[in-house]
Structures are given as structure tokens and as C-alpha cells.
C-alpha positions in Angstrom: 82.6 78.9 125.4 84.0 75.3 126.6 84.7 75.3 130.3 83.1 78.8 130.9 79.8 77.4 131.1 81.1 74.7 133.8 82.5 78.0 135.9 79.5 80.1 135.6 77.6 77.3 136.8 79.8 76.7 139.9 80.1 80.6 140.8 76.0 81.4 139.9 75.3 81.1 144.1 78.0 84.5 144.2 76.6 86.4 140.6 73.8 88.9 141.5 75.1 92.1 139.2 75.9 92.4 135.6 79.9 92.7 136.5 80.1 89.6 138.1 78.7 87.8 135.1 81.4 90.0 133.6 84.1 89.2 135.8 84.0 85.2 135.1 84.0 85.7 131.8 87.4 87.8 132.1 88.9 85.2 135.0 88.1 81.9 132.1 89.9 84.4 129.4 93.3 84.0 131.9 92.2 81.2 132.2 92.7 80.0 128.5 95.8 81.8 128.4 97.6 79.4 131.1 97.1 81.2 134.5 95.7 80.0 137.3 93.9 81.9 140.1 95.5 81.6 143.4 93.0 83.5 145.9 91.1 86.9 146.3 92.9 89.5 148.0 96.7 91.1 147.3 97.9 89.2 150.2 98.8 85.3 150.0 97.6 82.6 151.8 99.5 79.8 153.5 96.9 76.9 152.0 96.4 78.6 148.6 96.9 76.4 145.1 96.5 77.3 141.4 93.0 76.3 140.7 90.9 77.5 137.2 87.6 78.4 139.6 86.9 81.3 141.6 88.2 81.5 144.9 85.7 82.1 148.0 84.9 85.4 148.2 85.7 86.9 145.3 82.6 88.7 145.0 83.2 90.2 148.3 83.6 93.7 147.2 81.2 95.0 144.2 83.2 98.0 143.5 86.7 96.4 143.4 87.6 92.7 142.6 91.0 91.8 143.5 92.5 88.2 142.4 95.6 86.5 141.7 97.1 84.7 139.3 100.0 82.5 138.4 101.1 80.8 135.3 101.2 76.9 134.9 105.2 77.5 134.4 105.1 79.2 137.2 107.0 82.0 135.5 104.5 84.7 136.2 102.5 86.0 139.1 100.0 88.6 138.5 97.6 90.6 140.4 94.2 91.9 138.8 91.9 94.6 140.1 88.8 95.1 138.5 87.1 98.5 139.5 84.0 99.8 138.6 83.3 103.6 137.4 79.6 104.1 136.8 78.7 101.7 133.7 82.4 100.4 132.6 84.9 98.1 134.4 88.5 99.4 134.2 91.1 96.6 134.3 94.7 97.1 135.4 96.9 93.8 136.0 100.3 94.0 136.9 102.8 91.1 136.7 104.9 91.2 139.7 107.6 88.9 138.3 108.3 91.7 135.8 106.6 94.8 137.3 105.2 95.0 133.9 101.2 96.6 133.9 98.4 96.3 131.4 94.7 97.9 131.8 91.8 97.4 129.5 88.3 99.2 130.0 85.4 97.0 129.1 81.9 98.4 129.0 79.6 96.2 130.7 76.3 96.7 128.9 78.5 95.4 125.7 78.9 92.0 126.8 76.3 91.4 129.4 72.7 90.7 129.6 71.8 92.0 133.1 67.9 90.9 132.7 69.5 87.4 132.0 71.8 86.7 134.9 70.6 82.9 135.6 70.8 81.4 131.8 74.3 81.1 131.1 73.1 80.8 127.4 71.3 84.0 127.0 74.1 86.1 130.2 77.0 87.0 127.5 76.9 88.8 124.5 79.9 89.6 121.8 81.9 87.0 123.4 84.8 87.5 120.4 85.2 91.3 121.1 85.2 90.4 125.0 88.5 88.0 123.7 89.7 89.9 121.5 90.0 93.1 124.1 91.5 91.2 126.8 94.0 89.0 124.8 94.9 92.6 123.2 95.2 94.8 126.4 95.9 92.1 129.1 97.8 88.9 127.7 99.5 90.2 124.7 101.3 92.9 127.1 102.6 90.7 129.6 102.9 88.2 127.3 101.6 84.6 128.0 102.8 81.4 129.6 106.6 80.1 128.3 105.7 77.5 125.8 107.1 74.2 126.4 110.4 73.7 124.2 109.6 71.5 121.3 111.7 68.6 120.7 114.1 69.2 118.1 113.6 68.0 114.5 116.4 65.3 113.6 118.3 67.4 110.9 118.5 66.0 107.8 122.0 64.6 106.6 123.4 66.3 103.6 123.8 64.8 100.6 127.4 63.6 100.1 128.8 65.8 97.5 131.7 65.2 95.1 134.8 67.9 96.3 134.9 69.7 92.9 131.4 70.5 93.1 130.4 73.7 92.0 126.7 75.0 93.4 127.1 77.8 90.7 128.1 75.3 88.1 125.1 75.0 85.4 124.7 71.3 85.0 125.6 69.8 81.5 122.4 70.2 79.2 121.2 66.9 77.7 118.3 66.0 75.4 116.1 63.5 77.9 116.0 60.0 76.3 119.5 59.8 74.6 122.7 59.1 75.2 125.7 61.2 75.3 128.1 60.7 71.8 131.1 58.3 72.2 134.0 60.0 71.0 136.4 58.4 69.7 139.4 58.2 71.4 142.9 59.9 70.1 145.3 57.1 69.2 148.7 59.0 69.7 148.8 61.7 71.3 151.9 62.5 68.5 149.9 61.5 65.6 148.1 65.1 65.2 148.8 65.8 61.1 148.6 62.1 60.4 145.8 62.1 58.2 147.1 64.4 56.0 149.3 61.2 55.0 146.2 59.7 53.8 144.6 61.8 51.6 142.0 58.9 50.6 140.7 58.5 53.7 142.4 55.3 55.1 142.7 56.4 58.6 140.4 58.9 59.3 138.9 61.3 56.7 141.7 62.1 54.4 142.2 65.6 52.6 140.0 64.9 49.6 136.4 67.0 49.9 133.3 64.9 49.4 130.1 66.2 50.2 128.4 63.0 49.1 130.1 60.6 51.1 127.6 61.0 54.2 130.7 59.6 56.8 130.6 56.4 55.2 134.2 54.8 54.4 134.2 55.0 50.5 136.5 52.2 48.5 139.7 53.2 47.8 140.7 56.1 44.5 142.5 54.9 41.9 145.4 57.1 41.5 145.3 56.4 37.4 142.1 58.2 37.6 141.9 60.5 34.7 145.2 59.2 32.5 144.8 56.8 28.9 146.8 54.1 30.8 147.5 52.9 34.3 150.2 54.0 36.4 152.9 51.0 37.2 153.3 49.5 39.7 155.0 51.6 42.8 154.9 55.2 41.1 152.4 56.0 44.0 154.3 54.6 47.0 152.2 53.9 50.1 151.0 56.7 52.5 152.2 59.3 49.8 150.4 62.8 49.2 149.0 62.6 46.1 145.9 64.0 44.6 144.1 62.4 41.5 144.6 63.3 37.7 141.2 63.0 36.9 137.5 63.1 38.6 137.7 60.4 41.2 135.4 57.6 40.4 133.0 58.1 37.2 129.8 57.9 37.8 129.9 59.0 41.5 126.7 61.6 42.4 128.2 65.0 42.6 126.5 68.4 43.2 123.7 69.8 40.0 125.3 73.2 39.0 121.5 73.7 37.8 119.9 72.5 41.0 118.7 76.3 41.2 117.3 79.0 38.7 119.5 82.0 37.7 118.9 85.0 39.4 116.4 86.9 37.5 115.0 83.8 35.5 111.4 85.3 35.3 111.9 89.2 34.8 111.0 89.4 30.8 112.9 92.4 31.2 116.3 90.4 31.3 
């Protein structure tokens, strides 16, 4: 109700019947919507400006109101006539720009307190149906004001990519908190079967089977493992294959054939 109270109070000398109360209540409506009334009457007049009050005279004729409009971008021009059939005001505006036309009918009784004509407090009734009617038959038709272009955003920069980046690539999964393993490096590219020189383990492994060793280096086998005397000197030449005699290393944990019950242990059947 902002500002309509302000126009009702500068056109109450000119409101004596329930469709003028009526009537500034539809011209504030355009109002809102970014049109303002140039004069009464189809025809213009040479000292005419927008203006958001009621032109002299408007109240002229209390069968037919005739005013016009014109938007603040100056985009639209429109001409309203309000005529009255028994109890209802029918509504027809036409934009001239655009030849486009839009009527609403508005029952008078519904938004007007004839018995209340000078308290602007106590004049209008269902004020948000009144708005909703006319922004739904009248503005939403010929479609309001151009809105003033909005500056445009600065775009954000995109991040620098590498070139072999894939967007459909799943990115390497990683536990959070550690560290990816540091694999060791091959030390000739033409050493592949070398280890298999080394069947203790001197390089990187060897060929013999431990479960118990745990990836720790182990001391070196004793190739006399297993025979009543020691081999001499240089019957296993260095970096040889050669597998043990004997168990390697007495003593050494090894795997409990018994570290599980036989199938069947406690049937007394068995």
C-alpha cells in the first residue's frame, strides 16, 4: 500500500463514486509495474510528461475513464479504458507499440468500500486479489518494462589443466594419511633372470622358499649343510645354482605339521 495512500490523498478532491476509489488503485498497480501516466484522453498533448499522479480530469467521464501510459524505458505506450457495465468495471488496455490488448473485469463491490470513500484506511478491500488480477490480465500480457541489463559477472578463469588430463579418468585411490610405496627402482633393464643366479638371496630374494624369513635379509646358507664334512674350498664357485644337501640352518622356526587337528579328531565313530 506504499505510495497509494500518497495518490489517494492527492486525487480525494476528484473521488465521489466507488470506481474512482477503484480506478487509483488500478492507475498505482501500473504504476508499480514501471509506467507512467501521460494525460486523460486518446489524444496527446503538446506539454504532457510521465508523471505517477492522476492527470486533471481524469474523472471527467464516470462511465468511461481513458488514460495513458508509457513505460520509464520508454519502450511501451499504452492506452487504458476503463468502462463501467452496471456493478463491474471492464478493463481493456492496448499497447500501441505492439498492438498487443489485454482486458480484465474487476467487480467493484470486491475491492471497494463505497460507504468509506474519505478513509483511505477503511476505502479498499482484498487489495492482493485486486494485484493479483491486474498483474495477471493487464501486465503479464503485455509484459512489463525492459529490465535494465545487469552488468556482467567477471567469469571465472579455469583452472590450468595438465594436457593429458582425462575428466573421465577416476583419480588414483589412496588411503588419507600415508604415503604412496617407494618402489624400488630396476637396476638393468637386462638384468631380468638375475636372481635366479643367487639362489641364497644375495641380490634380491633368491630361489629358496622361506616363509619365515618376513623380508628380512637372512645370513648367508652354508652349502655343506646336511653332509659329515665340509665341502673344500671352491667346489661351489661364486654365483652358482646350487641348492643345499641338507635343511638349511638347524634350528631355524619352520612350519608345525600339527599346528591343526586331523579332520574328524572328535567323531568317536572314527
Amino acid at each position: 500500500m506504499a505510495g497509494l495512500e500518497a495518490l489517494y490523498a492527492s486525487a480525494r478532491a476528484a473521488v465521489s463514486r466507488p470506481q474512482d476509489a477503484l480506478l487509483c488503485g488500478l492507475h498505482w498497480e501500473l504504476v508499480r509495474h514501471g509506467y507512467r501516466c501521460l494525460g486523460a484522453g486518446e489524444q496527446p498533448r503538446p506539454d504532457e510528461r510521465k508523471s505517477e499522479l492522476l492527470p486533471a480530469g481524469w474523472e471527467a467521464n464516470k462511465e468511461v475513464y481513458t488514460l495513458r501510459y508509457k513505460s520509464t524505458d520508454d519502450a511501451r505506450e499504452l492506452l487504458l479504458k476503463a468502462i463501467m457495465v452496471e456493478d463491474s468495471m471492464i478493463v481493456n488496455v492496448m499497447d500501441r507499440t505492439s498492438q498487443k490488448v489485454a482486458d480484465v473485469t474487476l467487480a467493484v463491490a470486491n475491492y471497494i468500500n463505497p460507504e468509506h470513500l474519505d478513509d483511505f484506511h477503511k476505502v479498499y478491500k482484498n487489495m492482493e486479489e485486486l494485484r493479483a488480477k491486474i498483474s495477471s490480465g493487464i501486465i503479464a500480457p503485455l509484459g512489463g518494462p525492459a529490465e535494465k541489463e545487469k552488468e556482467p559477472k567477471a567469469e571465472k578463469e579455469d583452472p590450468v589443466l595438465p594436457r593429458d588430463y582425462d575428466p573421465l579418468m577416476a583419480p588414483p585411490r589412496q588411503p588419507a594419511g600415508t604415503r604412496a610405496p617407494s618402489w624400488p627402482r630396476p637396476l638393468n633393464p637386462f638384468a631380468v633372470g638375475g636372481e635366479d643366479l643367487d639362489p641364497f638371496g644375495g641380490r634380491s630374494g633368491g630361489m629358496i622358499l622361506d616363509p619365515l624369513r618376513s623380508g628380512f635379509r637372512q645370513p648367508g646358507i652354508d652349502p655343506s649343510t646336511g653332509l659329515p664334512s665340509r665341502l673344500p674350498p671352491g667346489a661351489v664357485p661364486p654365483g652358482a645354482r646350487f641348492d643345499p644337501f641338507g635343511p638349511v640352518g638347524a634350528g631355524r622356526g619352520r612350519p608345525d605339521p600339527d599346528h591343526l587337528p586331523p579332520p574328524g579328531y572328535d567323531d568317536m565313530f572314527m
